[in-house]
C-alpha angles and dihedrals in degrees: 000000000000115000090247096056095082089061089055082083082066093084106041087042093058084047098044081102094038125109115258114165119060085226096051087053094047090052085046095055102044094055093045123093083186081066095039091043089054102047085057106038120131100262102033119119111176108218127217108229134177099032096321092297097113141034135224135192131239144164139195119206122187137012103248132135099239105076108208110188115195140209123199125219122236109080083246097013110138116248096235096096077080091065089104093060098083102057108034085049092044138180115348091058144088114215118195117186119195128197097212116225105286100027131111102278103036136048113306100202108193089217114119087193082070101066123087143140090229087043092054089053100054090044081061090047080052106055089037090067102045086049088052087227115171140164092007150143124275124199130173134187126201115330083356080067090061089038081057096046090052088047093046094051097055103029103040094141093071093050132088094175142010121208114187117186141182102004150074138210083238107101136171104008103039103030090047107046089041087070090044091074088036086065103041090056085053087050086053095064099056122081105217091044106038104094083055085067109086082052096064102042099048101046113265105112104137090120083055088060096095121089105142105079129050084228094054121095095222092058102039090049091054089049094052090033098049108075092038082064092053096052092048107036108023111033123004096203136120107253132284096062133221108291103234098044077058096050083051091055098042094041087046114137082194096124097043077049086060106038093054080054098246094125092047080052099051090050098059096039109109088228085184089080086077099041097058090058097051120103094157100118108275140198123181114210119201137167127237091222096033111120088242116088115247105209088069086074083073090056096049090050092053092055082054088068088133091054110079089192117061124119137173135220128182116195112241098211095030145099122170110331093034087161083074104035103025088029087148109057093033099066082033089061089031091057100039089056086048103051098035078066096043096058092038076061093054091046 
């Protein structure tokens, strides 16, 4: 077994709550006010895409001139873990959230034919039009970072700014024995499992392979490393934690995102064959304590060498979701980049 291969359990766990049958949402939905609350929120305007057979969700929040449009993770994840971006931004923006097709407040479709990388982006284009959005701010989080990047790359002419956060075109290798070291140093910090360390991080995991069974290591590491994982690497914040990054997570599609084989799609797209087109202003935003590297933002900017106007910024305090534990920091480096292009604008 390669060492990797024990991180592959990361995904499947953050979904374990999630929703996975079509049947088992609908049920959900029906018997939740948060759902019912949302489709009628002030705000809320529910979008026709594909033809008008399928809906999508979205809400606009403020009356400023600088329009911010933004795209969740997951895939599948809701986009209520952006709740905080009104406010923190404040007035002079516009804030637009998008459920994106699948997930809990639009249509889930259990087609896997309609599922695409290039379908996703012209559902953006879409939406986009029937908000009457130009000249505007893109940011995207997680897997909504590499969404941004496609959309970017074919319809340059709408955006102003791209903002592109916790995460990076590496996949497999780097990603995965980075948190691999991510999880020894966990395991050597517990007492029954930390001679078991070294193992893992150098490579030599055969005896983690086990997960099917409670008596076996490999299980019951993952159940006492798990959630070790989750307080350094996801979210930095005293439990509990914030109500609507916990509704995200609850009201996350991601498995059914998984089981119709988008996910598996997503990770063996080359998503570099949009960043290097893109020469809409551009800042990465990391997190010092994020599971993604953060060295590898230097390496995506490099592959930007025909873009003048790319910067980077890692959140001191912040791992994944820095707009929750480095929140700070995060809106302070969300709104600089905004407004440097703003008054570049007014020169």
């Amino acid at each position: 077994m390669r060492k990797h291969a024990f991180l592959l359990i990361i995904f499947f766990l953050f979904l374990e709550n999630g929703l996975s049958q079509e049947t088992d949402i609908q049920t959900k939905r029906q018997r939740d006010s948060i759902y019912t609350n949302a489709i009628k929120a002030k705000g809320v305007k529910i979008i026709p895409i594909r033809n008008k057979k399928y809906n999508v969700w979205t809400k606009k929040s403020g009356t400023g001139k600088i329009k911010l449009f933004l795209l969740h993770g997951g895939p599948g994840t809701s986009p209520e873990y952006f709740e905080n971006f009104p406010s923190k931004l404040g007035k002079n923006y516009t804030i637009y959230l998008y459920s994106q097709l699948g997930t809990y407040f639009s249509d889930i479709p259990k087609d896997s034919t309609l599922y695409s990388v290039e379908s996703f982006v012209n559902d953006i284009e879409e939406v986009r039009k029937s908000l009457n959005l130009e000249q505007f701010y893109i940011l995207g989080h997680s897997w909504g970072n590499q969404l941004a990047q496609a959309y970017a790359a074919k319809y340059p002419e709408h955006l102003k700014g791209l903002l592109l956060c916790n995460n990076i075109n590496e996949k497999d290798e780097v990603i995965a024995d980075y948190q691999t070291q991510l999880y020894a140093n966990i395991l050597d910090d517990m007492p029954e499992f930390k001679k078991y360390a070294d193992s893992l991080r150098f490579g030599f995991s055969g005896k983690f392979s086990d997960f099917s069974s409670p008596d076996a290591l490999g299980f019951k590491i993952r159940q006492k490393a798990w959630p070790i994982m989750l307080e350094k690497h996801y979210v930095r914040l005293s439990k509990p934690i914030p109500k609507a990054l916990f509704l995200s997570k609850e009201h996350s599609t991601g498995r059914l995102m998984s089981e119709l084989g988008f996910t598996q799609s997503i990770n063996s797209t080359d998503f570099n064959k949009y960043l290097t087109n893109i020469k809409t202003p551009t800042l990465f935003i990391g997190g010092k304590y994020d599971f993604i590297p953060s060295a590898y933002y230097v390496k995506m900017r490099d592959r930007m060498a025909n873009n003048p106007n790319v910067d980077i910024y890692i959140c001191p305090n912040g791992s994944h979701f820095a707009m929750w534990d480095d929140e700070t920091n995060f809106f302070q480096a969300v709104n600089k980049f905004i407004l440097k292009i703003e008054d570049g604008n007014k020169k």
